[in-house]
Steps between C-alpha positions, in 0.01 A plus 500: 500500500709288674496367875845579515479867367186569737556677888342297698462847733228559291292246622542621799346820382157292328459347839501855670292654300203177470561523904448863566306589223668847491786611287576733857455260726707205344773792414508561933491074560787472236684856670544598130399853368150495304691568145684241571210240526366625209771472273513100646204498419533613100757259495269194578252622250758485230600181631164356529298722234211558705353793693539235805367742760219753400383887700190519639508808750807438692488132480720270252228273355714098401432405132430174463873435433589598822258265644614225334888569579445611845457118691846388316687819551420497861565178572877514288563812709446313782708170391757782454495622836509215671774365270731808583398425875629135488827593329521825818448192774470119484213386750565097528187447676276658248770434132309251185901369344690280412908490558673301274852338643731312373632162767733218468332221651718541831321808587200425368400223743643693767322856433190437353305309767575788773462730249148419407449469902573855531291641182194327617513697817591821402423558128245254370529634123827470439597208282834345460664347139787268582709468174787356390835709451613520169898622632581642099194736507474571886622890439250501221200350635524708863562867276181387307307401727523103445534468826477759819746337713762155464654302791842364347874466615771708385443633152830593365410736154211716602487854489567752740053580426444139667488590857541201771473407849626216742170317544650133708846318517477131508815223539542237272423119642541151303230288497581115505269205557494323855729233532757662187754203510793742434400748779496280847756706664333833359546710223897706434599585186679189397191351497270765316748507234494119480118478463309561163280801503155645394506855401170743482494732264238690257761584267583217261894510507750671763611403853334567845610760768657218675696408209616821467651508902639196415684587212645769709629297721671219229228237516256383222213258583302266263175606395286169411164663435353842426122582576308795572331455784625461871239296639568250176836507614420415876289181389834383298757580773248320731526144257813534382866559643498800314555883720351774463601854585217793552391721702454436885156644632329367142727179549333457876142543341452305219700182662249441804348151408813418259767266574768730506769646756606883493871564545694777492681626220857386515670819425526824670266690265282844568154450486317621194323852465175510380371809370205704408519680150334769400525774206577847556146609348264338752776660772275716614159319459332487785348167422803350417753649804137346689553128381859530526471542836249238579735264342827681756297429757402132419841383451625690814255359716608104285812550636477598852682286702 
């Protein structure tokens, strides 16, 4: 027979009766009526084709089947119940997993060092996979289980079963090197527009977000060199007269020791929204509503004033 056409209740039963050694008394532990037992138990002799418990007097004698099953059945019974426990309540402090979330490098470098911080104080066996966003499959890999949570901008096209939350809100800042020949009297938008540009991106063709307020506004800069990587970019803005637009708090991190100056941007834009996805099937799950808000709490406590 088939796992899958087995009830697993009857187990239950086998461990009862090798327990109490009484058809009675494992009927009263189980509050079942004594037919009731029996007939459970019929049904695991057919299943098993063995006697599997014997009478002697009024006790239920194992056959060496039982005997044999009796370690592994009590032991998956017991994997069971604690399984059904963890689902019922996540307790951090004792958990054994691993979250998988999907980063851009901006929140990577700012997240994962506090984040780590915090785990190794309050729940020791919890690991943490950092993974790269793949934006075509994001709906995809969170409802499968790819990944338990992302940290991303805006995603325009997912469904309504992608749930989200505000996680940070960061301005945008160009990064120039020190001494930029063209910027003396500071940066205005003459002078951005002027300037080549280096523009980070993972994805291999498209514009920026800045390009995008920019066009809204009537103006088009000139992109000299796509990379991948911010920090890449830093090092080239820093030994070149090329700008560089990005994020503020990363921008103010991974410049310290670089040649560079921070400016602000030179348009009146909104910051951008960073958010926490999430799909609508680990909603509920304790252990994921648990890391979501560890990370809430992270970036809230980032940026305090």
């Amino acid at each position: 027979m088939h796992i899958s056409r087995l009830d697993l209740n009857l187990f239950v039963v086998l461990d009862a009766i090798y327990t109490e050694g009484n058809i009675t008394r494992a009927a009263r532990t189980l509050n079942l009526t004594q037919p009731a037992l029996s007939h459970a138990l019929g049904r695991l002799r057919r299943v098993f084709d063995d006697p599997l418990f014997i009478r002697q007097g009024s006790a239920m004698m194992p056959t060496p089947m039982v005997r044999s099953l009796i370690g592994p059945v009590r032991q998956s019974l017991k994997t069971l119940a604690a399984s059904v426990q963890q689902a019922k309540a996540f307790d951090p402090a004792a958990a054994q997993r691993t979250f998988t979330i999907g980063f851009r490098d901006v929140m990577e470098a700012r997240i994962l060092r506090p984040l780590m911080a915090w785990l190794d104080r309050e729940a020791p066996g919890v690991e943490i996979a950092s993974v790269r966003i793949e934006g075509d499959v994001l709906e995809s890999d969170l409802a499968g289980g790819v990944l338990d949570l992302a940290v991303e901008v805006l995603r325009p096209g997912l469904s309504s079963r992608v749930q989200r939350m505000p996680l940070t809100r960061d301005e945008l800042v160009v990064v120039a090197g020190d001494g930029h020949p063209a910027l003396a009297g500071g940066l205005n938008l003459d002078r951005y527009l002027a300037a080549g540009h280096v523009l980070v991106s993972s994805r291999r063709s498209g514009i920026g977000l800045e390009d995008v307020e920019l066009a809204r506004l009537g103006h088009q800069r000139r992109v000299r060199l796509r990379c991948q990587q911010y920090y890449a970019a830093c090092r080239v803005a820093a030994e070149t007269e090329l700008l560089l637009t990005m994020p503020g708090q990363y921008a103010r991190m991974i410049n310290r020791g670089l040649a560079t100056t921070i400016h602000p941007f030179p348009l009146p834009v909104p910051p951008v929204t960073i958010y926490l996805y999430w799909h609508e099937q680990a909603a509920l799950d304790p252990a994921n509503q648990w890391v979501r808000g560890v990370l809430g709490a992270l970036m809230a406590e980032q940026d305090r004033p």
